[in-house]
C-alpha positions as a Python dict, from the first residue, in 0.01 Angstrom:
ca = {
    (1, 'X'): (0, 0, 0),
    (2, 'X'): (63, -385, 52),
    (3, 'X'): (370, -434, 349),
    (4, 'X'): (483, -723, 165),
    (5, 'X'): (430, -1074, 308),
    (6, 'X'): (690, -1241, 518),
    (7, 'X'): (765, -1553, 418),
    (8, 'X'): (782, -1825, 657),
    (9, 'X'): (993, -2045, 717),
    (10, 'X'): (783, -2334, 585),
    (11, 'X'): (780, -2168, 203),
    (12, 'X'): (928, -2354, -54),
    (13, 'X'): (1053, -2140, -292),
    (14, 'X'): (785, -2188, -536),
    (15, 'X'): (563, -2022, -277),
    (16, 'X'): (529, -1680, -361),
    (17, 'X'): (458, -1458, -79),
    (18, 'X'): (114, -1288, 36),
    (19, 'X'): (94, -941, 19),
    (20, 'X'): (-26, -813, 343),
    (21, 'X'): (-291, -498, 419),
    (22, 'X'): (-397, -319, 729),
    (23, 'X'): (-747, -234, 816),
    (24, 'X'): (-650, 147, 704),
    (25, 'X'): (-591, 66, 333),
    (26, 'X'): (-863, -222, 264),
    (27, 'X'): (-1132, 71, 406),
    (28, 'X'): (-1021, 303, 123),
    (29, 'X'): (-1132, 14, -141),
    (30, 'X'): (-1499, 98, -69),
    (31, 'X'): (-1611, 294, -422),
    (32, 'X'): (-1839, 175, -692),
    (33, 'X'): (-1549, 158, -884),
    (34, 'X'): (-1284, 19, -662),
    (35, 'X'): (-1386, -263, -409),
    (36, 'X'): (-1195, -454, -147),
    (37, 'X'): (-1339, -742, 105),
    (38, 'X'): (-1217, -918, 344),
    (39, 'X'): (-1317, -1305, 414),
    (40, 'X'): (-1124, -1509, 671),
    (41, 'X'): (-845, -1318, 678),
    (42, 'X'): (-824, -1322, 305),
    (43, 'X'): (-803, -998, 96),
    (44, 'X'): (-1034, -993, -225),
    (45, 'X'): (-1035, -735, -529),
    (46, 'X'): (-1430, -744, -648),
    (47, 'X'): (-1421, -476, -849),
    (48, 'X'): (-1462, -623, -1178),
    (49, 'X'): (-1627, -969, -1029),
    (50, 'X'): (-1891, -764, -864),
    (51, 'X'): (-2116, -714, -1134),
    (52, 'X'): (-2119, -1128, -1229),
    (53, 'X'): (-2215, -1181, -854),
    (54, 'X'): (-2507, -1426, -871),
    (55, 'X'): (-2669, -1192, -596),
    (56, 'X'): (-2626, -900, -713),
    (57, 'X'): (-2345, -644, -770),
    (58, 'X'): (-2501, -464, -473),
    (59, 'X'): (-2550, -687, -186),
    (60, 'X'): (-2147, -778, -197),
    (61, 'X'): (-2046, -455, -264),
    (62, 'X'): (-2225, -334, 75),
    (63, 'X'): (-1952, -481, 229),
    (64, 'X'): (-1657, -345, 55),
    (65, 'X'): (-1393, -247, 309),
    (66, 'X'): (-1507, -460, 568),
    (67, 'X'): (-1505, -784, 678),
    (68, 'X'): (-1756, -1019, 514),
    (69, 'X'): (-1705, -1363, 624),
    (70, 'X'): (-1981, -1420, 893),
    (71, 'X'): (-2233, -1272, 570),
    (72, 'X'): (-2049, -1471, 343),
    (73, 'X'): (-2073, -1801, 570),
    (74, 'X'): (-2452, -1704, 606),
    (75, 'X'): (-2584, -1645, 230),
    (76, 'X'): (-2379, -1969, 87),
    (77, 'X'): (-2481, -2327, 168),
    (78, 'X'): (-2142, -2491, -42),
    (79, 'X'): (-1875, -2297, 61),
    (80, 'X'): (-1600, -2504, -146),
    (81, 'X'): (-1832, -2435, -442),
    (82, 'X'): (-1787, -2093, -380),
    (83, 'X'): (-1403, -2079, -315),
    (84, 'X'): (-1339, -2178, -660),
    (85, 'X'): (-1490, -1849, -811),
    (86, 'X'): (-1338, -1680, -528),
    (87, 'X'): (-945, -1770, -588),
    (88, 'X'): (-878, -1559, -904),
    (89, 'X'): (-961, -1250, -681),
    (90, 'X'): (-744, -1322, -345),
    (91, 'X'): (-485, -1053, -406),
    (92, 'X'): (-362, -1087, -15),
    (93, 'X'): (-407, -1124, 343),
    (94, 'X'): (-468, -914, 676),
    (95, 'X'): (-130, -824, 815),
    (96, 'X'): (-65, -1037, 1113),
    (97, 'X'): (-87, -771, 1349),
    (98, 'X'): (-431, -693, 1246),
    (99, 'X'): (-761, -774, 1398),
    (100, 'X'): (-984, -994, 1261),
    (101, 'X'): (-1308, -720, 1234),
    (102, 'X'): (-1311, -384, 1080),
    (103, 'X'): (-1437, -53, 1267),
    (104, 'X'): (-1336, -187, 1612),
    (105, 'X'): (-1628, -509, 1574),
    (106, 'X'): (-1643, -686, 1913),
    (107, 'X'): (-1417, -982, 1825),
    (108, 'X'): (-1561, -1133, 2148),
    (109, 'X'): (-1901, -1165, 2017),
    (110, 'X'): (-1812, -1248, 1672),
    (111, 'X'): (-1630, -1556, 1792),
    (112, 'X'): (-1930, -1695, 2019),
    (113, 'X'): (-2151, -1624, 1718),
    (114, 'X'): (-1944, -1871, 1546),
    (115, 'X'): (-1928, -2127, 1762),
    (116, 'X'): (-2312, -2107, 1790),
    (117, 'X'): (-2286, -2175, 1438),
    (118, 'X'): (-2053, -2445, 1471),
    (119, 'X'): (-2302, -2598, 1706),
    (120, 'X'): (-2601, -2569, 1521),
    (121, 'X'): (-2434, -2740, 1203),
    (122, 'X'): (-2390, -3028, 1438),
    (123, 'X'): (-2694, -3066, 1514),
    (124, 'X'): (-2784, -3071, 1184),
    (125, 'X'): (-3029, -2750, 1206),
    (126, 'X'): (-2927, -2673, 850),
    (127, 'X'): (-3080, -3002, 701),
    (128, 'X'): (-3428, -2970, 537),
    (129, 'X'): (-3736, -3191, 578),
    (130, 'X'): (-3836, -3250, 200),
    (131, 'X'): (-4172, -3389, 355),
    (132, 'X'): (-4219, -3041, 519),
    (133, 'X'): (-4194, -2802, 190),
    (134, 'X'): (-4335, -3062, -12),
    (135, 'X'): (-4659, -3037, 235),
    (136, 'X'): (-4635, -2667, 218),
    (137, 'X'): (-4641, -2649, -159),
    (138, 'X'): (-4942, -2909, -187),
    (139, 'X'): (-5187, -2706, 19),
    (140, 'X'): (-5121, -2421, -191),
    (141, 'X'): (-5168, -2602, -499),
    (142, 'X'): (-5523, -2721, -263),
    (143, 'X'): (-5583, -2414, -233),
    (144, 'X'): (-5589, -2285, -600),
    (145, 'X'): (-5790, -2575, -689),
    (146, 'X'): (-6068, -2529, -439),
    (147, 'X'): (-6083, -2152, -522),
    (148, 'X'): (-6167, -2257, -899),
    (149, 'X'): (-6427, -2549, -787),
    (150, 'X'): (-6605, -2292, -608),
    (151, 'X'): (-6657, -2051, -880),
    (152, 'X'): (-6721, -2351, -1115),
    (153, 'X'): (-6956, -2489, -881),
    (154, 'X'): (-7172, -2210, -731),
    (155, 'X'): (-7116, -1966, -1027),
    (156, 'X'): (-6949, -1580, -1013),
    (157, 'X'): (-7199, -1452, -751),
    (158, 'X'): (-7054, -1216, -531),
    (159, 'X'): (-7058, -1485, -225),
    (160, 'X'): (-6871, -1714, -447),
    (161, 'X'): (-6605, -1428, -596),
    (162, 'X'): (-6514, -1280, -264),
    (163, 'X'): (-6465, -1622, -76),
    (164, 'X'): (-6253, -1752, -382),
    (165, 'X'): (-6075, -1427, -375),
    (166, 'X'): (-6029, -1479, -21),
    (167, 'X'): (-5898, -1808, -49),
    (168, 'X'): (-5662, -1707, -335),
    (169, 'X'): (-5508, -1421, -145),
    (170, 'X'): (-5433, -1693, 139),
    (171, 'X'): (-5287, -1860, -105),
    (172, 'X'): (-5066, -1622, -259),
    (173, 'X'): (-4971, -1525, 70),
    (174, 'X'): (-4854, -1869, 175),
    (175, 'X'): (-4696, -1905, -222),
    (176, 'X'): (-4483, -1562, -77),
    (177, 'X'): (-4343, -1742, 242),
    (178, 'X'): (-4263, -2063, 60),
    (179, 'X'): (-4076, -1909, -281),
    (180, 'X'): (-3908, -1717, -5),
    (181, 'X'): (-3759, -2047, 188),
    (182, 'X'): (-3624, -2171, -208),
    (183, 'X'): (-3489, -1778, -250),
    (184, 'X'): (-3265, -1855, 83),
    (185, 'X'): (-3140, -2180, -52),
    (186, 'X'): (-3282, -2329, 245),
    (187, 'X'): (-3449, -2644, 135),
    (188, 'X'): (-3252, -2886, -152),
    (189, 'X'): (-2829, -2890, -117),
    (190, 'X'): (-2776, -2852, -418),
    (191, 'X'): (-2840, -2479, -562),
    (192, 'X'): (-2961, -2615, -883),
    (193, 'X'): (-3343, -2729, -757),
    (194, 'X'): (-3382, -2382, -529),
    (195, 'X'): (-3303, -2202, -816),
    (196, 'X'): (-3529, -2440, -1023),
    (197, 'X'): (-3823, -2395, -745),
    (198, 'X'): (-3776, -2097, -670),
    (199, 'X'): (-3856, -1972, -1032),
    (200, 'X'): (-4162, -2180, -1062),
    (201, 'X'): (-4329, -2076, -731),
    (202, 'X'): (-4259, -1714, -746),
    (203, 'X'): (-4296, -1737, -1120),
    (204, 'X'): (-4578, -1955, -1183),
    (205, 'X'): (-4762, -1953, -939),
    (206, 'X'): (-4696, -1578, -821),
    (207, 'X'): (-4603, -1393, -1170),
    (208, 'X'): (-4320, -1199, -1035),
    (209, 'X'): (-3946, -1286, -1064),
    (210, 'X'): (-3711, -1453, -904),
    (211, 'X'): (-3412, -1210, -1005),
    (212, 'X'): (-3595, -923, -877),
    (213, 'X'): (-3698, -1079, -514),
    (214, 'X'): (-3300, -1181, -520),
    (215, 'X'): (-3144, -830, -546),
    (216, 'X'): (-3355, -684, -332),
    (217, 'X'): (-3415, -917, -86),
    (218, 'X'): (-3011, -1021, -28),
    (219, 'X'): (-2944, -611, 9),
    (220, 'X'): (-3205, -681, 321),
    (221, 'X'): (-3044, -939, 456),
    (222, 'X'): (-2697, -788, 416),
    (223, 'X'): (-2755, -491, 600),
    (224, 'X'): (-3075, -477, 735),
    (225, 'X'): (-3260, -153, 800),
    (226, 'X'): (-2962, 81, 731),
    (227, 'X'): (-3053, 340, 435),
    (228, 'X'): (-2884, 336, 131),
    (229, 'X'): (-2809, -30, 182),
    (230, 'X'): (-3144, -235, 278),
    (231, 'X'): (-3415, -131, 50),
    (232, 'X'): (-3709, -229, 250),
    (233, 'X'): (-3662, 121, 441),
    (234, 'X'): (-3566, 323, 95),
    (235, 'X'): (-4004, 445, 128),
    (236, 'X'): (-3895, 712, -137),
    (237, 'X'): (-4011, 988, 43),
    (238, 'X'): (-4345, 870, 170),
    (239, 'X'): (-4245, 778, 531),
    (240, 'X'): (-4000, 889, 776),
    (241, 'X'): (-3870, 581, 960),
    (242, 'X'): (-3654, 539, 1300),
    (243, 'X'): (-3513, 840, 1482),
    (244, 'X'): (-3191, 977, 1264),
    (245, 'X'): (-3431, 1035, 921),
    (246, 'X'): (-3724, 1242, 1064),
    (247, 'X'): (-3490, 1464, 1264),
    (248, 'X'): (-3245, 1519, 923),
    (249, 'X'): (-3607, 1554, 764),
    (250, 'X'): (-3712, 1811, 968),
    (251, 'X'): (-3424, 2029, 1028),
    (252, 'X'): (-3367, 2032, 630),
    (253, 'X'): (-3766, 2126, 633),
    (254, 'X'): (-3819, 1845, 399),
    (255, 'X'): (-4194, 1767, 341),
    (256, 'X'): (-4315, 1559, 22),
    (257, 'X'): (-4573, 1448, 283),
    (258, 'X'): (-4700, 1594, 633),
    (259, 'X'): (-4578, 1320, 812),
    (260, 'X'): (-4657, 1374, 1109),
    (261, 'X'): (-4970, 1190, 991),
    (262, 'X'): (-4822, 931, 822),
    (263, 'X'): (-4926, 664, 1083),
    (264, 'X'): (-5295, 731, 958),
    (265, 'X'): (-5215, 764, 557),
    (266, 'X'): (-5037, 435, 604),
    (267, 'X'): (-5365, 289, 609),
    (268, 'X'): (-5447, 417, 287),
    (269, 'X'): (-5113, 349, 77),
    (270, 'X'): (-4913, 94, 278),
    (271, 'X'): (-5065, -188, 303),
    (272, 'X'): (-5342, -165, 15),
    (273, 'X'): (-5112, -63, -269),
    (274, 'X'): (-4747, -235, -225),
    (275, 'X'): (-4814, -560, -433),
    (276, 'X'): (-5094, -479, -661),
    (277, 'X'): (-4946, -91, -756),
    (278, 'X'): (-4541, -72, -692),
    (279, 'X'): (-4410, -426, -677),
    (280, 'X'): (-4636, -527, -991),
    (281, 'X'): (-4509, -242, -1172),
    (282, 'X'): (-4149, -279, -1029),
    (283, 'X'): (-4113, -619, -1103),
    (284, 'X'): (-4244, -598, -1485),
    (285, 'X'): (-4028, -303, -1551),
    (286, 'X'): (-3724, -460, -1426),
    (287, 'X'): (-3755, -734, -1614),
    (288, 'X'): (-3769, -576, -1937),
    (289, 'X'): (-3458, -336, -1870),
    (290, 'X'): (-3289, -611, -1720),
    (291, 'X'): (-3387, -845, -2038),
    (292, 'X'): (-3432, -1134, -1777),
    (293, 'X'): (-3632, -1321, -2001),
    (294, 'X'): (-3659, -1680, -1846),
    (295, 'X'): (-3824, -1475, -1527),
    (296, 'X'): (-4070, -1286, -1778),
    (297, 'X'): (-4154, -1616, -1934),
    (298, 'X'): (-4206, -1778, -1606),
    (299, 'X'): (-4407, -1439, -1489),
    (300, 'X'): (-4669, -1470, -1851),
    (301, 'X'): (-4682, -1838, -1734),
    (302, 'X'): (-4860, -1727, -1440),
    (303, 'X'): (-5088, -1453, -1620),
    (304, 'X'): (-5193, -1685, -1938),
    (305, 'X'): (-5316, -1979, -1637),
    (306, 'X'): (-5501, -1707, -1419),
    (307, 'X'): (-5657, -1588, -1727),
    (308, 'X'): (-5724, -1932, -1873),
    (309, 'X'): (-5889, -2024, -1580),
    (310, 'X'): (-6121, -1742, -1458),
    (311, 'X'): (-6192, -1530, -1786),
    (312, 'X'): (-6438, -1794, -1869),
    (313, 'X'): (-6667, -1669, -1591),
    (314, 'X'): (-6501, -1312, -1602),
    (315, 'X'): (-6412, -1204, -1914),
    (316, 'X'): (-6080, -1082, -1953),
    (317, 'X'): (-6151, -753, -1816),
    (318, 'X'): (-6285, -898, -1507),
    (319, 'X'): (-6054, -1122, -1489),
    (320, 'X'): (-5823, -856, -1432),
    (321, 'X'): (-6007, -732, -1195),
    (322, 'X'): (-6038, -993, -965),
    (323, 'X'): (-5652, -1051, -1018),
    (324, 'X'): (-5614, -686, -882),
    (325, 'X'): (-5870, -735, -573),
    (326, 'X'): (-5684, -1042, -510),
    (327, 'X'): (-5344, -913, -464),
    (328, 'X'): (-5514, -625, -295),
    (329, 'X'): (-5584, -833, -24),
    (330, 'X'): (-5278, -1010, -12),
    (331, 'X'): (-5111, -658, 18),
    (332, 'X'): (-5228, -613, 307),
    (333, 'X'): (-5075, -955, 493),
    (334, 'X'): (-4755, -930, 304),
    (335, 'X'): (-4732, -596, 453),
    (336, 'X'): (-4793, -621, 823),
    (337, 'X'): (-4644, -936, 871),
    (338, 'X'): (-4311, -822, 721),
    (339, 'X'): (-4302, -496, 861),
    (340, 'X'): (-4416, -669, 1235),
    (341, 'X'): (-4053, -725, 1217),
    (342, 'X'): (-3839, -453, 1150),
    (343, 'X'): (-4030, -129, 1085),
    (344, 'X'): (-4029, -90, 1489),
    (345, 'X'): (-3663, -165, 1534),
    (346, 'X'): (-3365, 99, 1514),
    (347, 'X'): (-3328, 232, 1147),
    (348, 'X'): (-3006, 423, 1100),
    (349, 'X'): (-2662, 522, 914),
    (350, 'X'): (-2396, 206, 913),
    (351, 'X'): (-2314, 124, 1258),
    (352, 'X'): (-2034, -112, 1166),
    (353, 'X'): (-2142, -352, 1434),
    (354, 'X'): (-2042, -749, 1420),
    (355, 'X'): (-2276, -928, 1217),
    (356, 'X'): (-2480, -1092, 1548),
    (357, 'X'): (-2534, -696, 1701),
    (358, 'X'): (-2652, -604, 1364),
    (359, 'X'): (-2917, -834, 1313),
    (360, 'X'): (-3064, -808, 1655),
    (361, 'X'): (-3051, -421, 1626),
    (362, 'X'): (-3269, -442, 1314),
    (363, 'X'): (-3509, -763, 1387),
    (364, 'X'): (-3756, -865, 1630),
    (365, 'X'): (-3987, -1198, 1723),
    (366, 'X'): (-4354, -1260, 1745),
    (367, 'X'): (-4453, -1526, 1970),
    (368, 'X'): (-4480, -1876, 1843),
    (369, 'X'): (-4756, -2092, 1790),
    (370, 'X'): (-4884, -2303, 1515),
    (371, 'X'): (-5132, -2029, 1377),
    (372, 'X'): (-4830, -1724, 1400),
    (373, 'X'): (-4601, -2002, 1246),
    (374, 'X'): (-4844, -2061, 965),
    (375, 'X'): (-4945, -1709, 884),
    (376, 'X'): (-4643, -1539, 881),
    (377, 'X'): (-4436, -1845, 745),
    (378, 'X'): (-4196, -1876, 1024),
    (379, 'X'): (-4072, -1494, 981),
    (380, 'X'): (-4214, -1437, 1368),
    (381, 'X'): (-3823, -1636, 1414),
    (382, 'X'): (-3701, -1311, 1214),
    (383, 'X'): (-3422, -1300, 1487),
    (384, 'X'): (-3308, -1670, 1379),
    (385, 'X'): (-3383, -1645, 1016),
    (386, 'X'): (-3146, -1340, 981),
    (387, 'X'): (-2870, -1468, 1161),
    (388, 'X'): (-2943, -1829, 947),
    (389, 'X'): (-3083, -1731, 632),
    (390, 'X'): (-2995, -2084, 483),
    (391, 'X'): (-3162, -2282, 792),
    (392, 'X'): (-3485, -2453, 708),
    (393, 'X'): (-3768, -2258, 905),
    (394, 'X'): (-3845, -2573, 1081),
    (395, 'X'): (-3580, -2608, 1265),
    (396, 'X'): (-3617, -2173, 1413),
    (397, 'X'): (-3742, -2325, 1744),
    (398, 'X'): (-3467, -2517, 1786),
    (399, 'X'): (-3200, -2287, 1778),
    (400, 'X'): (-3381, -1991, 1950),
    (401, 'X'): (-3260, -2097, 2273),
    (402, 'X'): (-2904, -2085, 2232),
    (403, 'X'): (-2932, -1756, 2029),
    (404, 'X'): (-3122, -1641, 2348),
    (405, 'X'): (-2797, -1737, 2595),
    (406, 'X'): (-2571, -1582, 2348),
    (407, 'X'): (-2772, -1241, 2367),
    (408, 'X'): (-2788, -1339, 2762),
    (409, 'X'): (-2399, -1340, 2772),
    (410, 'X'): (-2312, -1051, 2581),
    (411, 'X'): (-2616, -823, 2764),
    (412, 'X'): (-2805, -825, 2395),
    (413, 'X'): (-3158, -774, 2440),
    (414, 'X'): (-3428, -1025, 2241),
    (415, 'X'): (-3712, -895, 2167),
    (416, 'X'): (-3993, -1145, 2188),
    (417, 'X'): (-4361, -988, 2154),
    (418, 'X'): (-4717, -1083, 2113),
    (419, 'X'): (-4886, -1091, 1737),
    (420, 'X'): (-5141, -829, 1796),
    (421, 'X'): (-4872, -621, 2004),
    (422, 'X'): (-4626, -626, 1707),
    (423, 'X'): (-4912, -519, 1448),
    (424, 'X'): (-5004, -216, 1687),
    (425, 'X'): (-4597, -168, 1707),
    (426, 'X'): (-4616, -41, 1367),
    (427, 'X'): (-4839, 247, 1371),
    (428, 'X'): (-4673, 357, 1711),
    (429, 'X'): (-4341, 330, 1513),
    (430, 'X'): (-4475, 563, 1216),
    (431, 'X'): (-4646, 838, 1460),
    (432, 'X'): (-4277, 850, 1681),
    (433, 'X'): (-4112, 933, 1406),
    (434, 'X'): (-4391, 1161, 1238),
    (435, 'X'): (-4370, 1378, 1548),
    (436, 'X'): (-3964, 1350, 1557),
    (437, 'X'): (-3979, 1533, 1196),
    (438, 'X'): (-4260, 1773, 1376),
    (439, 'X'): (-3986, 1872, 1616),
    (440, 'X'): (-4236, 1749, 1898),
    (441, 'X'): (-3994, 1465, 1966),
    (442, 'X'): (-3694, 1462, 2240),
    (443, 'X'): (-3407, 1648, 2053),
    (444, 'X'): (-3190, 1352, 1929),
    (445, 'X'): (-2870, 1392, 1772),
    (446, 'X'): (-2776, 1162, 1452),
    (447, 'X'): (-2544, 920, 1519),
    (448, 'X'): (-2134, 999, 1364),
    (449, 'X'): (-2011, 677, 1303),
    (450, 'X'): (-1699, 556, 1190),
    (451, 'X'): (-1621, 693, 841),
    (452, 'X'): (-1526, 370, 608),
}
C-alpha cells in the first residue's frame, strides 16, 4: 500500500500529490505478471509496458523490485528520449525515509560509481571516433574481398580453400566484435544509425539477427552470470558452472552428463559447435516464431551473397560446406575469447549487490596490447565495457584507471590477467566445478540471499 504523499509546502493546488512506497511493498511487484521498478527515486508500473520494451520484456523485468537506475543510466545513451516513454508509468516515489538501494546495496559505493560516471562524461569518454569504426568496418570488407580474389585467382585447391576460409573466419570474427559496438549504441548519437548498422553488419555481413543478439545479449549485461537471468551461463544441462550449481547438481544426483569430465568434452562441443550448430539454428528459429522479418531479410541477404559468390567454384552444396567449416572456425574464437571473461568468475543465485560489485563479481581483464585489443575487440576491458556498455571501446584505456582507484577505495579486487593465462582459466574453471558435482570438492554451502 502507497502512504500517501505529503504535500509540500511549495504545491500549488493543481499539484496532485505523489504516492509514496517503501522498499517492502515495491519488492512484492516482482512477478511476470505484476512488475514494479524503481529509477531515481521514481516508482514505475511496467507491467503492461514490459513487453513493448525495445530490449526486451526480459532484460527490464530482471530488475523488477529493485532499483534500476545505475542499469538504466548504463543501457540508454538519450536519457530525455527515454523519459518521455517513461512518464505514463511513474505511479509514485520512494518514501522519504527510504534508502536509495534495495536489499541493503552499499549506498557508499553506488554514489562513487556515479561520480566516476560523472567524470568520465566530462571527459568526453562517451564520444565515438567515426574514423575508428569506419576503419574497423573497411578491413573487414578487405578482408572478404581478398578471401574471394584468392579463390578466383589460384582456383578451389585445398591451399587456396583453407587460407580463404581462414581469412573469412577472421573476418567474421572481427564482423562479431564490431556489430557488437553498434548493438551497445556505442558509436553514432543518435539510435537511428546503430540500429541501422547494426542490422547490416550482423545481418549482412554475418546472417544472424539483430533482435536475437539484443535479447540475449542485454539479459547479459543486466545481470551478468546469475542463472535464470544472464543466459550466457543457462548451458542447458551440458556444463556445471561456478560453485552453487555443481554442488545443487550433485546432491540432487543430477547427471545428463558425467561432468566431472566436462573440462575435456568441452573441447569437443564448446567451442566447435556454438555458432555453426546452436546459434545458427537458434537464431533462424527465432526469427520465424518471432515473425521478425526485416532481420530474416537482412539474414537471406547474407546467404544469397555467400552463395552468389563462392557456388561458382563450389557448387551449392559445397558452398555450404565451406560456409559450415567457416563458422566452425570462427566458433572456436568467439568462444574462448568471450568466455576468457566470465566463465572463471563467480556464477551464482542474485546477490542483490550495487551495480559496480556486480559487474566486477562476474567480469575479468586480459592484458592490453594492440594484438589482445584487436583479437578480442576490446572485450579484454570486459571490466570497463560492463560498467559502460555505451562507451566507445577506444576510449576502455582511458577510464581503467579510475575504475581501478574506485575498486582500490572500496577494497574491490580487479582482476587483470595474461591472454594465455585467461584461456587456460577456462578449463581449470570447468574441472573445479566438475569435481564440486563429484563431491571431491571442499563442502560449500549455497549462498541464501535476500528473498525479493
Amino acid at each position: 500500500m502507497g502512504k500517501g504523499g505529503n504535500q509540500g509546502g511549495g504545491a500549488t493546488e493543481r499539484e496532485a500529490p505523489m504516492p509514496t512506497f517503501s522498499w517492502e511493498e515495491i519488492q512484492k511487484h516482482n512477478l511476470r505478471t505484476d512488475k514494479w521498478l524503481v529509477i531515481d527515486r521514481k516508482v514505475y508500473n511496467i507491467t503492461k509496458w514490459s513487453s513493448r520494451h525495445p530490449g526486451g520484456q526480459r532484460v527490464i523485468g530482471h530488475y523488477a523490485g529493485e532499483d534500476a537506475t545505475d542499469a538504466f543510466r548504463a543501457f540508454h545513451r538519450d536519457l530525455d528520449f527515454v523519459h518521455k516513454f517513461m512518464k505514463p508509468l511513474l505511479i509514485g516515489e520512494l518514501a522519504p525515509e527510504e534508502p536509495g538501494q534495495d536489499h541493503g546495496k552499499n549506498s557508499q559505493i553506488t554514489e562513487d560509481f556515479r561520480a566516476l560516471r560523472k567524470t568520465a562524461e566530462d571527459m568526453n569518454l562517451f564520444k565515438s571516433n567515426h574514423l575508428f569504426f569506419l576503419l574497423l568496418l573497411a578491413h573487414i570488407i578487405a578482408m572478404e574481398s581478398i578471401a574471394w580474389f584468392t579463390i578466383f585467382y589460384f582456383g578451389n585447391g585445398w591451399i587456396p580453400t583453407v587460407i580463404t576460409a581462414f581469412v573469412l573466419a577472421t573476418s567474421q570474427a572481427q564482423a562479431g566484435w564490431l556489430q557488437h559496438d553498434y548493438g551497445h549504441l556505442s558509436v553514432y548519437k543518435k539510435s537511428t544509425w546503430n540500429h541501422f548498422l547494426h542490422k547490416f553488419i550482423i545481418g549482412h555481413l554475418k546472417g544472424a539477427s539483430a533482435n536475437w543478439w539484443n535479447h540475449r545479449h542485454f539479459q547479459h549485461h543486466a545481470k551478468p552470470n546469475i542463472f535464470h537471468k544472464d543466459p550466457d551461463v543457462n548451458m542447458l544441462h551440458v556444463f556445471v558452472l561456478g560453485e552453487w550449481q555443481p554442488i545443487e547438481y550433485g546432491k540432487k544426483k543430477l547427471k545428463y552428463l558425467p561432468y566431472n569430465h566436462q573440462h575435456e568434452y568441452f573441447f569437443l562441443i564448446g567451442p566447435p559447435l556454438l555458432i555453426p550448430v546452436y546459434f545458427q539454428y537458434q537464431i533462424i528459429m527465432t526469427m520465424i516464431a518471432r515473425r521478425d522479418w526485416v532481420d530474416l531479410a537482412w539474414a537471406v541477404s547474407y546467404y544469397a551473397r555467400f552463395l552468389l559468390t563462392y557456388s561458382p567454384f563450389y557448387g551449392i552444396l559445397g558452398a555450404v560446406l565451406f560456409l559450415n567449416f567457416i563458422r566452425f572456425l570462427e566458433s572456436h574464437w568467439f568462444v574462448w575469447v568471450t568466455q576468457m571473461n566470465h566463465i572463471v568468475m563467480e556464477i551464482d543465485c542474485e546477490p542483490y549487490r550495487d551495480w559496480f560489485s556486480s559487474q566486477l563479481a562476474a567480469t575479468c581483464n586480459v592484458e592490453q596490447s594492440l594484438f589482445n585489443d584487436w583479437f578480442s575487440g576490446h572485450l579484454n576491458f570486459q571490466i570497463e565495457h560492463h560498467l559502460f556498455p555505451t562507451m566507445p571501446r577506444h576510449n576502455f584505456h582511458k577510464v581503467a584507471p579510475l575504475v581501478k582507484s574506485l575498486c582500490a577505495k572500496h577494497g574491490i579486487k580487479y582482476q587483470e590477467k595474461p591472454l594465455l593465462r585467461a584461456l587456460q582459466d577456462i578449463i581449470r574453471s570447468l574441472k573445479k566445478s566438475g569435481q564440486l558435482w563429484l563431491g571431491r570438492g571442499p563442502v560449500l554451502e549455497p549462498p541464501s540471499w535476500p528473498s525479493s
